[in-house]
GUMI-903062 format. One record per residue: residue number from 1; y, z, x of N, C-alpha, C in turn; residue in one letter. Coordinates in Angstrom, 1 decimal. Layout:
[site NUM [Y Z X] [Y Z X] [Y Z X] "a"];
...
# end
This chain:
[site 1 [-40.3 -28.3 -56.5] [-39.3 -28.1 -55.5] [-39.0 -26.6 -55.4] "x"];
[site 2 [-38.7 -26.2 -54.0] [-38.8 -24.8 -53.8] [-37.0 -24.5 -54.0] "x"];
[site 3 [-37.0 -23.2 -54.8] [-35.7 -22.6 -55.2] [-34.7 -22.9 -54.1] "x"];
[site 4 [-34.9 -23.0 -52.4] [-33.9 -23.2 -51.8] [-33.5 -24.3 -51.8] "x"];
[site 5 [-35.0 -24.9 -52.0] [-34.2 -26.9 -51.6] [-33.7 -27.6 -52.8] "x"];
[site 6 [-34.0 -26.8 -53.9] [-33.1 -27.0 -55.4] [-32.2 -26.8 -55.4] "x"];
[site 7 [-31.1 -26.0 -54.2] [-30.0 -25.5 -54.4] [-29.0 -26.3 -53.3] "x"];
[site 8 [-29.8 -26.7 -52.7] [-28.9 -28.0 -52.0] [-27.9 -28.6 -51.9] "x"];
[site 9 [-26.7 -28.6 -51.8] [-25.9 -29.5 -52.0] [-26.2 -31.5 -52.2] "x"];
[site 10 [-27.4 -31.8 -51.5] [-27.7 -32.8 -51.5] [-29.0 -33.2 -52.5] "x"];
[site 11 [-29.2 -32.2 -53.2] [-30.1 -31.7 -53.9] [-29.9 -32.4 -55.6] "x"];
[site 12 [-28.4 -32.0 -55.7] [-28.0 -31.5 -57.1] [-27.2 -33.2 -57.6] "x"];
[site 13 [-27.3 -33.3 -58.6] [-27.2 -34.9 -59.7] [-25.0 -34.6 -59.3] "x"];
[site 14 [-24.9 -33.7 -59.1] [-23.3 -33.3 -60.1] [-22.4 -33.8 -58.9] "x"];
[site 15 [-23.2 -33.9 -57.5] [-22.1 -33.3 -56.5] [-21.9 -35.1 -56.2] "x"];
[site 16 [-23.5 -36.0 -55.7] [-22.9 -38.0 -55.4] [-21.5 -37.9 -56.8] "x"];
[site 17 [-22.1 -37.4 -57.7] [-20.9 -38.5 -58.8] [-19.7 -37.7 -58.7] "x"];
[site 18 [-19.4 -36.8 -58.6] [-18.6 -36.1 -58.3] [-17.7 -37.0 -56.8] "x"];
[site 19 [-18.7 -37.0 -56.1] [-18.0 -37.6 -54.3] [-17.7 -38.9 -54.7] "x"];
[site 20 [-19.0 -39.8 -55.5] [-18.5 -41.6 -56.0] [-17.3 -41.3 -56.5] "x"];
[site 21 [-17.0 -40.8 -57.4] [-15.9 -41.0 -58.2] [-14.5 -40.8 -57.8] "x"];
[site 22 [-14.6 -39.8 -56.8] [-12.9 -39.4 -56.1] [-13.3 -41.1 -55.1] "x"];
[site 23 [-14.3 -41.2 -54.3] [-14.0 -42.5 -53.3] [-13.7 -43.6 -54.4] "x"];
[site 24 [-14.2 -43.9 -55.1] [-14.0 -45.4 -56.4] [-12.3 -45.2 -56.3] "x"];
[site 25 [-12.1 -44.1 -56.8] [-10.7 -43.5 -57.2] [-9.6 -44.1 -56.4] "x"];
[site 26 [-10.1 -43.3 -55.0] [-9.4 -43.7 -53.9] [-9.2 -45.2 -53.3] "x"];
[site 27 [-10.3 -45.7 -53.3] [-10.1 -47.3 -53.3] [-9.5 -48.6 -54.6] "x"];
[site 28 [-9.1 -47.7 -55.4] [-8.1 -48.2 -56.3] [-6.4 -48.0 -55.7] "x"];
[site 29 [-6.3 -47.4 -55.3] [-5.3 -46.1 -54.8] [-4.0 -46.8 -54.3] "x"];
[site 30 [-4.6 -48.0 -52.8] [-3.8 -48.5 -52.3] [-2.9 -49.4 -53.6] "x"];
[site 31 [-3.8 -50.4 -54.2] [-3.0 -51.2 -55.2] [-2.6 -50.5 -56.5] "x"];
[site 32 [-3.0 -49.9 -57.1] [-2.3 -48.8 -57.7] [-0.6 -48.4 -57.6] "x"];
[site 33 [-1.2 -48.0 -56.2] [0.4 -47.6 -55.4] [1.2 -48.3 -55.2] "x"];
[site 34 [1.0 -49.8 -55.0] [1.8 -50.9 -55.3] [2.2 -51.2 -56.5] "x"];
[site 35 [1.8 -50.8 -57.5] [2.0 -51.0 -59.0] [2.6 -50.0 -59.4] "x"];
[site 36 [2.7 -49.1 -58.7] [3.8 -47.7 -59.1] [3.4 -47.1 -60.1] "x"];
[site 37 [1.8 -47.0 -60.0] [0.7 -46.0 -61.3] [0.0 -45.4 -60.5] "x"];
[site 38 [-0.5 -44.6 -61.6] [-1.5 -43.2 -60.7] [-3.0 -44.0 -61.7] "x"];
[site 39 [-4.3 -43.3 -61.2] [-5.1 -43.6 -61.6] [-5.3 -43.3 -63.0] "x"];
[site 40 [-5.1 -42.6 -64.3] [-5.0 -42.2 -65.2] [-4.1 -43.6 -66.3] "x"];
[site 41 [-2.7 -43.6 -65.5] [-2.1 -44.7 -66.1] [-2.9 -46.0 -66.1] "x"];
[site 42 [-3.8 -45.9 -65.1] [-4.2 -47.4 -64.8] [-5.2 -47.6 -66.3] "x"];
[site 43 [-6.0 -46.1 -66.4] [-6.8 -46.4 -67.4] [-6.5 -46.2 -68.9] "x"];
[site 44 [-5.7 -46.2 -68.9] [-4.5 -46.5 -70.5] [-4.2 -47.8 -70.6] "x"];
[site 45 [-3.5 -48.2 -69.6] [-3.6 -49.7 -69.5] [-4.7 -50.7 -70.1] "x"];
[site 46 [-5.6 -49.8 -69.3] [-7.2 -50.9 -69.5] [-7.3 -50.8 -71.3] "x"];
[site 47 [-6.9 -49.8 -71.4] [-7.4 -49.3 -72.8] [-6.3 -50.4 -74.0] "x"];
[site 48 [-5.1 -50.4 -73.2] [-4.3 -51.1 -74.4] [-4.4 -53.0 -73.7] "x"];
[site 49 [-5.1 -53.2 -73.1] [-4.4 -54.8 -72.4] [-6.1 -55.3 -73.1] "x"];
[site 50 [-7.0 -54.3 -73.4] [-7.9 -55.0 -74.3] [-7.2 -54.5 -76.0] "x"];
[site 51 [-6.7 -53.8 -76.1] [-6.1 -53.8 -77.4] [-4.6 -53.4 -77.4] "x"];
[site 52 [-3.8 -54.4 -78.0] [-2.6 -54.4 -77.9] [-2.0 -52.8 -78.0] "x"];
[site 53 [-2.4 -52.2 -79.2] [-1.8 -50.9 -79.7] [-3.5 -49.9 -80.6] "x"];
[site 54 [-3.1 -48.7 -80.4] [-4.1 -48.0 -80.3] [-3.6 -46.4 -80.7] "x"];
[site 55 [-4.2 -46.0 -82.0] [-4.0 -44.6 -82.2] [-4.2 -43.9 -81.2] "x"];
[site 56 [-3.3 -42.9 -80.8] [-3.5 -41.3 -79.9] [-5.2 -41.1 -79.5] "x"];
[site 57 [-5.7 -41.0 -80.9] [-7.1 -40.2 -80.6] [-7.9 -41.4 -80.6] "x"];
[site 58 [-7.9 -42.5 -81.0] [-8.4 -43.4 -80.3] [-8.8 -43.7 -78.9] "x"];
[site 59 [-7.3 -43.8 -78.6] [-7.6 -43.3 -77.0] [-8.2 -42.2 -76.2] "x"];
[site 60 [-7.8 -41.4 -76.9] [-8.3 -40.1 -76.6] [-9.5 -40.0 -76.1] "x"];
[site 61 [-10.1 -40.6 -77.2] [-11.5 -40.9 -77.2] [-12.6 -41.6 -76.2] "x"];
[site 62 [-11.6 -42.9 -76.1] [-12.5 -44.0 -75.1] [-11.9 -43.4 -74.3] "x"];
[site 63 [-11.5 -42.5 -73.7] [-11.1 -42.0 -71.8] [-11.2 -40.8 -71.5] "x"];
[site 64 [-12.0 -40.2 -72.7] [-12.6 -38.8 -72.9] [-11.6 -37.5 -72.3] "x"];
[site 65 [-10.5 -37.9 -72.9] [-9.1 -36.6 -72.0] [-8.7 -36.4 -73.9] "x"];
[site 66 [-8.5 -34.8 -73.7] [-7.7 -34.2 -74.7] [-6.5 -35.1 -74.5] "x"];
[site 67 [-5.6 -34.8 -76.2] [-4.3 -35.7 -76.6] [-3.2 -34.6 -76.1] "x"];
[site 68 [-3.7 -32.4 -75.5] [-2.8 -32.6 -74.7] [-2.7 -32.8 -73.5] "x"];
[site 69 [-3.6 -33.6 -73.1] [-3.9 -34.1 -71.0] [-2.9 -35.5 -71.6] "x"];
[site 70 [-3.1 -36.0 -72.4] [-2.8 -37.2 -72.7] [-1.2 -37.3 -72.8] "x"];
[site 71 [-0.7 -36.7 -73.5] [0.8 -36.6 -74.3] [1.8 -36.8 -73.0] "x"];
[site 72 [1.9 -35.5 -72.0] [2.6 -35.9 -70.7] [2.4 -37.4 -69.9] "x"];
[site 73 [1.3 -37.5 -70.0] [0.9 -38.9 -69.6] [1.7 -40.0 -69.8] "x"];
[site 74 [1.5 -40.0 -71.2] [2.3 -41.3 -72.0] [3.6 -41.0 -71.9] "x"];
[site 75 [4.3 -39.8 -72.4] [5.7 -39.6 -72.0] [6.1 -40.0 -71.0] "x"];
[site 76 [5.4 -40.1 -69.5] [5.8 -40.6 -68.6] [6.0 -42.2 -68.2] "x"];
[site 77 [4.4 -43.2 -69.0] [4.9 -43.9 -69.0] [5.9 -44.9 -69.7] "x"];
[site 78 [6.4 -44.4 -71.1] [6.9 -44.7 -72.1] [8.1 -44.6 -71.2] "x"];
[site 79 [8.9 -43.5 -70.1] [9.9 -43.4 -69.5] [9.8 -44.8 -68.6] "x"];
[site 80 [9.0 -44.8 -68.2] [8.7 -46.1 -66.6] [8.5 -47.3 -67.9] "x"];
[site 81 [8.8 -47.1 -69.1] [8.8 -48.9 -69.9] [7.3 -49.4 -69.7] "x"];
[site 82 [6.4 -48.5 -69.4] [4.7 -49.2 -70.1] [4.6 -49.1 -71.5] "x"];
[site 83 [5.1 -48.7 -71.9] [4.3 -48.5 -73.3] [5.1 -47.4 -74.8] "x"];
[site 84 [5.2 -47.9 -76.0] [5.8 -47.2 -76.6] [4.6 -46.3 -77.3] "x"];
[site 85 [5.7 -45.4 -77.9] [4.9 -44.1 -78.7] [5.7 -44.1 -80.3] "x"];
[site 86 [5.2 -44.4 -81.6] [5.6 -44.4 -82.4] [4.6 -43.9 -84.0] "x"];
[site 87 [5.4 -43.2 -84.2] [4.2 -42.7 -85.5] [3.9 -43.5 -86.6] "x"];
[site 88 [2.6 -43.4 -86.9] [2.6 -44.1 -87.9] [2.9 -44.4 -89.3] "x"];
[site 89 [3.4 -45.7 -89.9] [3.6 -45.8 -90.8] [2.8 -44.9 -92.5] "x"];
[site 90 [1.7 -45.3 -92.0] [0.7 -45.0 -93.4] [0.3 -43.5 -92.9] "x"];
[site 91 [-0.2 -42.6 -92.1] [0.3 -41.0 -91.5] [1.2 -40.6 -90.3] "x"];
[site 92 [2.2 -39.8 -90.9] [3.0 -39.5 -90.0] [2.6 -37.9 -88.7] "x"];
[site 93 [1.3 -38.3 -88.8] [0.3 -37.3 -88.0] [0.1 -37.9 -86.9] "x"];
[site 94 [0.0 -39.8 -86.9] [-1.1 -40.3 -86.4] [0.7 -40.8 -85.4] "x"];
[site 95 [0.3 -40.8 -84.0] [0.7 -41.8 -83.2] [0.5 -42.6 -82.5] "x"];
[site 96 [0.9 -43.8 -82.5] [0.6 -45.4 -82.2] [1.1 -45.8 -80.9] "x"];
[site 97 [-0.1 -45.9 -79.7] [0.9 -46.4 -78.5] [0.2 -47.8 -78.2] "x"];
[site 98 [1.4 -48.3 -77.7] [1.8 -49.7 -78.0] [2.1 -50.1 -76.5] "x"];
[site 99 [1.4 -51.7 -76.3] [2.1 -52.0 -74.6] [3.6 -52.4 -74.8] "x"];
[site 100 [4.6 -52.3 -73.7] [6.0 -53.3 -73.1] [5.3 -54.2 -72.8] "x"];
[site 101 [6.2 -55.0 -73.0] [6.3 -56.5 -72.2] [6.2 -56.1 -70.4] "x"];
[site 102 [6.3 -55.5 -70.0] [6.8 -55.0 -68.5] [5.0 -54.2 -68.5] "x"];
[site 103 [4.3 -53.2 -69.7] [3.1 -52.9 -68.9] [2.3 -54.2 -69.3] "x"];
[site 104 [2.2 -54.9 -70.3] [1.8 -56.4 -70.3] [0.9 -57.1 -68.6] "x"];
[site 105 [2.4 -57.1 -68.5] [2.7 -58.1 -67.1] [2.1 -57.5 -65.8] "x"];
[site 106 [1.9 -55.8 -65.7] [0.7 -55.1 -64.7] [-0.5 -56.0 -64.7] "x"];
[site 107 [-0.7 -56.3 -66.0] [-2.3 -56.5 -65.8] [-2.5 -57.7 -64.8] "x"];
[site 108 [-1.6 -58.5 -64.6] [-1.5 -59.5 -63.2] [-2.3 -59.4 -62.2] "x"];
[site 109 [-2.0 -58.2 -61.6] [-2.4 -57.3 -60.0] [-3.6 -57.1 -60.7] "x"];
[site 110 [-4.5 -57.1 -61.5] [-5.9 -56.3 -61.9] [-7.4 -57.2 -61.1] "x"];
[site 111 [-6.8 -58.4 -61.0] [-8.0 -59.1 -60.6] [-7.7 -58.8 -58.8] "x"];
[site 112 [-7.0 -58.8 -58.2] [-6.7 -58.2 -57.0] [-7.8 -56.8 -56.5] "x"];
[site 113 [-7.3 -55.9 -57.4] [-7.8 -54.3 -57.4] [-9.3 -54.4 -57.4] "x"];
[site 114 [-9.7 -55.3 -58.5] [-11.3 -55.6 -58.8] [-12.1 -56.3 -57.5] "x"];
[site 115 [-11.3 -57.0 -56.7] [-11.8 -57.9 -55.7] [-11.8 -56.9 -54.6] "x"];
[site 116 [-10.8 -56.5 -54.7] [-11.0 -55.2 -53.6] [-12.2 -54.0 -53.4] "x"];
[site 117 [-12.0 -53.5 -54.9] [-13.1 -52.4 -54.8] [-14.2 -53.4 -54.8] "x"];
[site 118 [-15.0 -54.4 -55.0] [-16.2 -55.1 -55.2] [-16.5 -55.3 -53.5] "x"];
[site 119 [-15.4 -55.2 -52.9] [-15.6 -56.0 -51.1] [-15.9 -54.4 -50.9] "x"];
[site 120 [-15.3 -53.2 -50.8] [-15.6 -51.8 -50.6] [-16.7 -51.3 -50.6] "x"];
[site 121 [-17.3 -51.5 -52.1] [-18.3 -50.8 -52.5] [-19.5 -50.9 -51.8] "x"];
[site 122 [-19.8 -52.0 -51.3] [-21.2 -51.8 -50.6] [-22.7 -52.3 -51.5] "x"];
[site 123 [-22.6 -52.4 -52.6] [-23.4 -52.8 -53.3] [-23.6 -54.2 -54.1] "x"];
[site 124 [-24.6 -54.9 -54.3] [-25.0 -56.1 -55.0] [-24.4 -55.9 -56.6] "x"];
[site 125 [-24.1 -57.4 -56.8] [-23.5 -57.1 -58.2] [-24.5 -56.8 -59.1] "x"];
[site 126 [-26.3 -57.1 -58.8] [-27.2 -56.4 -59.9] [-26.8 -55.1 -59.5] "x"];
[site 127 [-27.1 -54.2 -58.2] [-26.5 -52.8 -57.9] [-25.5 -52.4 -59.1] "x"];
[site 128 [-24.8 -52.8 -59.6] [-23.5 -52.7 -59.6] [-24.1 -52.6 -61.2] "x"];
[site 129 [-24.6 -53.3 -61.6] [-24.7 -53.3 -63.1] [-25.6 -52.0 -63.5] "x"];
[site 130 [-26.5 -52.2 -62.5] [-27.8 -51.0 -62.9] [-26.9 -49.4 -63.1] "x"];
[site 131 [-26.2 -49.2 -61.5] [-25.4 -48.1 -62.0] [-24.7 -48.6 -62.9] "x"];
[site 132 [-23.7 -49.5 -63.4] [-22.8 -49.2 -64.7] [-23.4 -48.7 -65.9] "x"];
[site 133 [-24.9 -49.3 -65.9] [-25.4 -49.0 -67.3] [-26.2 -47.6 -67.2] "x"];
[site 134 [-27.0 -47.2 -66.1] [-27.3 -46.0 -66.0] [-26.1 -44.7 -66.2] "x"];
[site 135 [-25.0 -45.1 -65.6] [-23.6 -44.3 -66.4] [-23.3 -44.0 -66.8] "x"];
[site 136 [-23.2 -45.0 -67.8] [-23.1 -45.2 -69.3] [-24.0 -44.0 -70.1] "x"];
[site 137 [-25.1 -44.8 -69.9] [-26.3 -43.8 -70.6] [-26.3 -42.3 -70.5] "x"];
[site 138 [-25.9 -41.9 -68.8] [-25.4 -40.7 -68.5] [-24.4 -39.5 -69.6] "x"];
[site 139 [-23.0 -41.1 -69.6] [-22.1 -40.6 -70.6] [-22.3 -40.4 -71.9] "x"];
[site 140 [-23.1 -41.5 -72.3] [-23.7 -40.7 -73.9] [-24.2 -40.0 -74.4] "x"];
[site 141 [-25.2 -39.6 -73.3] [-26.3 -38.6 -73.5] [-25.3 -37.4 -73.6] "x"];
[site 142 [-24.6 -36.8 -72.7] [-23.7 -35.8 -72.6] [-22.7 -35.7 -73.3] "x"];
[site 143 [-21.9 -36.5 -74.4] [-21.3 -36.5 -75.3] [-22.0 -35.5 -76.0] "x"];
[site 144 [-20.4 -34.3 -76.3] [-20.9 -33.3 -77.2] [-20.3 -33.8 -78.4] "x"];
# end
């Protein structure tokens, strides 16, 4: 490939996933905004409604955001009654966030949101898997 058409905007791996990802985003958005969460909150949620309560860097971890991107986050929704923050018993280094009974009960509206973006997307549910796992693979490989 010749240096100009390498430089492409249509050229380059960074810019579709970059563009997928704000549209995915955005087509969460509407129900989201019914649920009175931003996209961030939504994926804290996912993270605690498959496990009740979850160390800081645990999380941290599965949603690949520093614990300071994270801290305001949770402060906020610990204020809106999703979820508590409490340090741990056995280190008092480590903190434990925990669902409410109130973010619990979000996870309701989740099969809604899923049926929606699946009608959006445009793609077959093999489609659908090949990208998830090519993603994936994306994401690990780039894990520093």
């Amino acid at each position: 490939m010749e240096t100009d058409e390498f430089l492409k905007l249509e050229n380059q791996l960074c810019f579709p996933l970059y563009a997928a990802s704000r549209l995915v985003t955005k087509c969460y958005q509407p129900v989201l905004d019914e649920m009175g969460l931003t996209y961030p909150q939504y994926l804290v949620l996912l993270v605690l409604w498959e496990k009740d309560s979850v160390n800081l860097s645990v999380l941290s971890g599965k949603l690949q955001l520093q614990s300071n991107t994270l801290t305001p986050l949770l402060k906020r929704m610990q204020e809106m009654d999703l979820v508590n923050r409490v340090r741990s018993d056995q280190d008092e280094r480590s903190i434990i966030i925990s669902l409410t009974e109130k973010g619990q009960l979000l996870k309701s509206g989740v099969p809604e949101m899923q049926s929606r973006l699946a009608n959006n997307i445009g793609i077959t549910q093999e489609e659908g898997q090949v990208l998830h796992s090519l993603l994936y693979k994306l994401i690990e490989n780039l894990k520093v």
